[in-house]
PyMOL CGO cylinders between C-alpha atoms (Angstrom):
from pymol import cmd
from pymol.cgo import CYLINDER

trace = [
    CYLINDER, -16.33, -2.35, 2.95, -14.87, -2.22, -0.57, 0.3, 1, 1, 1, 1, 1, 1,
    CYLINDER, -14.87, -2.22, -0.57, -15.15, -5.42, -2.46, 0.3, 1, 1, 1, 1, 1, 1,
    CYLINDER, -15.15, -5.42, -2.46, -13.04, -6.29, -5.64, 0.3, 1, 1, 1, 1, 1, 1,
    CYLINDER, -13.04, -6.29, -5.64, -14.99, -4.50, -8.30, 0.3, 1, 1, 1, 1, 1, 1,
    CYLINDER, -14.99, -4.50, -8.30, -14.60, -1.43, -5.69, 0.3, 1, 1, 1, 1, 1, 1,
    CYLINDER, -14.60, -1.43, -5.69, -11.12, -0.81, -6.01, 0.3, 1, 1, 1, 1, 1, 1,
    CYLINDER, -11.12, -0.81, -6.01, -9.92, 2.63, -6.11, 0.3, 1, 1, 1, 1, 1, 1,
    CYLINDER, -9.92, 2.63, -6.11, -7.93, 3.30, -9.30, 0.3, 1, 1, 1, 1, 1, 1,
    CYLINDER, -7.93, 3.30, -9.30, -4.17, 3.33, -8.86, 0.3, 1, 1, 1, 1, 1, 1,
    CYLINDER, -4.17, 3.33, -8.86, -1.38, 4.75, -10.16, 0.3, 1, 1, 1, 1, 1, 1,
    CYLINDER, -1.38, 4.75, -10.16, 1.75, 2.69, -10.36, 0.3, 1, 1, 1, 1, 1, 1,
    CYLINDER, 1.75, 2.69, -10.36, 3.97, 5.00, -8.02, 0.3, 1, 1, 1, 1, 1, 1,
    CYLINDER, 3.97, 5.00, -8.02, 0.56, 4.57, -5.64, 0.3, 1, 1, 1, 1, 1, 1,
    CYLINDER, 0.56, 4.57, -5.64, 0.85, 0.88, -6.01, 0.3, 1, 1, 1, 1, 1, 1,
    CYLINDER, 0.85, 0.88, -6.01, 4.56, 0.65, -5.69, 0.3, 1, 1, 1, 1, 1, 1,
    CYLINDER, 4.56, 0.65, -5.69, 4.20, 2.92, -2.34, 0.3, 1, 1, 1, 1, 1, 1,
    CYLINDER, 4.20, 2.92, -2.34, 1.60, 0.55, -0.91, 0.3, 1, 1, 1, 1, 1, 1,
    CYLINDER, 1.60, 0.55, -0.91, 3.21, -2.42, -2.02, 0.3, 1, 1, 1, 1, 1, 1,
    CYLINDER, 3.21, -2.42, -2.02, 6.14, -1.09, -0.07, 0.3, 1, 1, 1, 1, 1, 1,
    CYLINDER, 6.14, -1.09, -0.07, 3.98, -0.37, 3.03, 0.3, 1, 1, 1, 1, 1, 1,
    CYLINDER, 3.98, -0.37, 3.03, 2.55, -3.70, 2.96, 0.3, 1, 1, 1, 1, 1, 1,
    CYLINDER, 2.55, -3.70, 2.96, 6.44, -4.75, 2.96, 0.3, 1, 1, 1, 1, 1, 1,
    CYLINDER, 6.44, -4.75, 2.96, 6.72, -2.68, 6.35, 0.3, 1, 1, 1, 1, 1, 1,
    CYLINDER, 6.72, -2.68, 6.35, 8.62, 0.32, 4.95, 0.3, 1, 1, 1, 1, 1, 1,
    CYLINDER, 8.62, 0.32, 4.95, 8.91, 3.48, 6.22, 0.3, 1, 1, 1, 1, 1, 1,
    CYLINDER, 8.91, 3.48, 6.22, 8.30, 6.81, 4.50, 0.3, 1, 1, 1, 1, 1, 1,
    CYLINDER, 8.30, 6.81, 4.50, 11.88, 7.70, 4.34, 0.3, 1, 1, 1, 1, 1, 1,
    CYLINDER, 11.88, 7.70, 4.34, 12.69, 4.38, 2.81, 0.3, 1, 1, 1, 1, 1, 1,
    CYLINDER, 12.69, 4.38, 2.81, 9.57, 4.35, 0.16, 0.3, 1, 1, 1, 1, 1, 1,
    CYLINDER, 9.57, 4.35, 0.16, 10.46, 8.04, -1.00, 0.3, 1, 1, 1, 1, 1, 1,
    CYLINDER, 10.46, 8.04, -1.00, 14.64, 6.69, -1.63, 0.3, 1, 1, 1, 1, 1, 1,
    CYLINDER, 14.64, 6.69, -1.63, 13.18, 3.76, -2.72, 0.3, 1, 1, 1, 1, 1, 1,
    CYLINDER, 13.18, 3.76, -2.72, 10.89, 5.57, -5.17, 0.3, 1, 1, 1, 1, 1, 1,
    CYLINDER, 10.89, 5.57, -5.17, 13.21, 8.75, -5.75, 0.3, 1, 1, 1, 1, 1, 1,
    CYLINDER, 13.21, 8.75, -5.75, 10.86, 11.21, -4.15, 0.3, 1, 1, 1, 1, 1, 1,
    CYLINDER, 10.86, 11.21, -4.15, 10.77, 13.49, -1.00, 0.3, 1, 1, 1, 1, 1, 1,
    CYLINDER, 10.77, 13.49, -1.00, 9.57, 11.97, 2.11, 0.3, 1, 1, 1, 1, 1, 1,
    CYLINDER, 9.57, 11.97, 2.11, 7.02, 14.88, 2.31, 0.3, 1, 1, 1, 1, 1, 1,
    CYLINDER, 7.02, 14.88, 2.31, 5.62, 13.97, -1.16, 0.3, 1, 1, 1, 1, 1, 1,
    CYLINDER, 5.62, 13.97, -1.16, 5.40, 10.33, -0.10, 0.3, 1, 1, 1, 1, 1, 1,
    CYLINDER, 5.40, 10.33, -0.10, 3.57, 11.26, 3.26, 0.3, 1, 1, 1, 1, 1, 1,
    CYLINDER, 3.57, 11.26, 3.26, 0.62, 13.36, 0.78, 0.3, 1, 1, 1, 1, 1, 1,
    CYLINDER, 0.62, 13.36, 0.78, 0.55, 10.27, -1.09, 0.3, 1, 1, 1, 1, 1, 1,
    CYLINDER, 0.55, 10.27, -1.09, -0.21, 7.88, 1.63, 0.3, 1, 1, 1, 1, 1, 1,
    CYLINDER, -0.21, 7.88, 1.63, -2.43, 10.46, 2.77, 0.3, 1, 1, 1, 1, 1, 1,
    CYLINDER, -2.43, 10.46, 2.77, -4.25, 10.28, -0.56, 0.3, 1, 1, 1, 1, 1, 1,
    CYLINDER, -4.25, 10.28, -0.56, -4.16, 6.51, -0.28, 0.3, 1, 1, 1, 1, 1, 1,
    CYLINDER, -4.16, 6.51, -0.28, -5.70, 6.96, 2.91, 0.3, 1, 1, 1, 1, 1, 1,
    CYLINDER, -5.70, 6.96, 2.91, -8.66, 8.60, 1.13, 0.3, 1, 1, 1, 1, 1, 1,
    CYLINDER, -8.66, 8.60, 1.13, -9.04, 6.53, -2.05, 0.3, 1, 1, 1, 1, 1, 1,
    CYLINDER, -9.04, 6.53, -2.05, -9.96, 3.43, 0.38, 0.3, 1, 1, 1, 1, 1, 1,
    CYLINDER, -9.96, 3.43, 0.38, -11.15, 5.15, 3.55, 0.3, 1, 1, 1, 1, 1, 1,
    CYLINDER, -11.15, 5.15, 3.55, -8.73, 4.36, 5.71, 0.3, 1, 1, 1, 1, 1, 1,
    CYLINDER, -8.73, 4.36, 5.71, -7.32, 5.90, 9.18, 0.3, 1, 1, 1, 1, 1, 1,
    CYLINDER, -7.32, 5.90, 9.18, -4.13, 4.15, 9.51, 0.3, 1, 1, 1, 1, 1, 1,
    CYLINDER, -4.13, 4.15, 9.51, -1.74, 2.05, 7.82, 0.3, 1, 1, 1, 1, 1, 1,
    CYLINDER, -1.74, 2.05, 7.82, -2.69, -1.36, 8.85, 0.3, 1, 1, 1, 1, 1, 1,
    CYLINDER, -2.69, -1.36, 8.85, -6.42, -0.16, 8.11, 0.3, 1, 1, 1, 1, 1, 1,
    CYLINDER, -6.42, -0.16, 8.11, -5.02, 0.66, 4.65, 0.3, 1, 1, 1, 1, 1, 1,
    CYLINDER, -5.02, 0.66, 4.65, -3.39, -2.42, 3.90, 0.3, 1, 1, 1, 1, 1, 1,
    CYLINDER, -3.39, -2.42, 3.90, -6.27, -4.77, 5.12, 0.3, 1, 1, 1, 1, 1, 1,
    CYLINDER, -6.27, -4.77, 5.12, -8.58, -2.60, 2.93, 0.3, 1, 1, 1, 1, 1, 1,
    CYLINDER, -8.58, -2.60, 2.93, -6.23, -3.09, -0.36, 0.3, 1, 1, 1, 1, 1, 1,
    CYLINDER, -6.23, -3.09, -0.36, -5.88, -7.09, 0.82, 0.3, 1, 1, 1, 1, 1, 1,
    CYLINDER, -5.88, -7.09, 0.82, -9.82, -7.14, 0.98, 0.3, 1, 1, 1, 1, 1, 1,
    CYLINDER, -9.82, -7.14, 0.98, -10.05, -5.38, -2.66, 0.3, 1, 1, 1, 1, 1, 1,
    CYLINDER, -10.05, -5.38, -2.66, -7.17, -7.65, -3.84, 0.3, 1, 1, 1, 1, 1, 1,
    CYLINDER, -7.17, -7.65, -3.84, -4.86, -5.04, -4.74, 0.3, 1, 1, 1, 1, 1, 1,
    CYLINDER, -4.86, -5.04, -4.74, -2.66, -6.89, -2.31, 0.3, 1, 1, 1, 1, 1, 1,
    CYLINDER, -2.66, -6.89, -2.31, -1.84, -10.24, -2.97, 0.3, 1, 1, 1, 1, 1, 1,
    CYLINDER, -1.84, -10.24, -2.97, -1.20, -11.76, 0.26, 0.3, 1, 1, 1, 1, 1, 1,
    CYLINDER, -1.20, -11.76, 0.26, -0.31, -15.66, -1.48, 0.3, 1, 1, 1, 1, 1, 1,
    CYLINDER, -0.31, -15.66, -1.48, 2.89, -13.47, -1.86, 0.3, 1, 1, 1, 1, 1, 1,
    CYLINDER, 2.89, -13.47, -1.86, 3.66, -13.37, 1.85, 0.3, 1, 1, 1, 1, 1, 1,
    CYLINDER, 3.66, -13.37, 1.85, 2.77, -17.19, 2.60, 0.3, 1, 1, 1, 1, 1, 1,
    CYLINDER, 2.77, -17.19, 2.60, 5.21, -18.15, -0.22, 0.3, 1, 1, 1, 1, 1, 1,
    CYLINDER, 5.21, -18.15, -0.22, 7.93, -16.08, 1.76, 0.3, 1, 1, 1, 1, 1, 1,
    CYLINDER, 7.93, -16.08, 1.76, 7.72, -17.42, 4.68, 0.3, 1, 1, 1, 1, 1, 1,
    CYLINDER, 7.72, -17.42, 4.68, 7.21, -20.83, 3.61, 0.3, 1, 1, 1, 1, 1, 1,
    CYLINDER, 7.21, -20.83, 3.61, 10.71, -20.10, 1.92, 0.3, 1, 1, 1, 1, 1, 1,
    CYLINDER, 10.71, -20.10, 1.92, 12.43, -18.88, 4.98, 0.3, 1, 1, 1, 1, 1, 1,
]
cmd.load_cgo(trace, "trace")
């Protein structure tokens, strides 16, 4: 399990593009969102996949929620505001 102090360096498209999959977006949407191809997205994701040794993309979001890379006060504030 990575811990805090374990967190893979990230690049700021990498942390926009998990942000956004934490969010619930597709590929598609990330790369028009982002103003790349979907293909370049998906080997990005894929490369996501390896910095925190992930298999899917709930496994990658819990393991960048566990490092903190994900804030998930964010979310609670949402909801509490819907």
């Amino acid at each position: 399990m990575l811990l805090n102090s374990q967190a893979p360096r990230l690049t700021s498209c990498e942390l926009s593009i998990l942000q956004a999959i934490a969010d619930g977006a597709q590929s598609k949407e990330i790369a028009v969102h982002v103003g790349r191809s979907k293909p370049t997205i998906e080997a990005m994701v894929r490369m996501l996949y390896m910095k925190f040794n992930a298999r899917t993309r709930a496994h990658l979001i819990a393991r960048a929620i566990g490092c903190g890379v994900i804030d998930v006060a964010r979310y609670a504030q949402e909801q509490q505001a819907s």
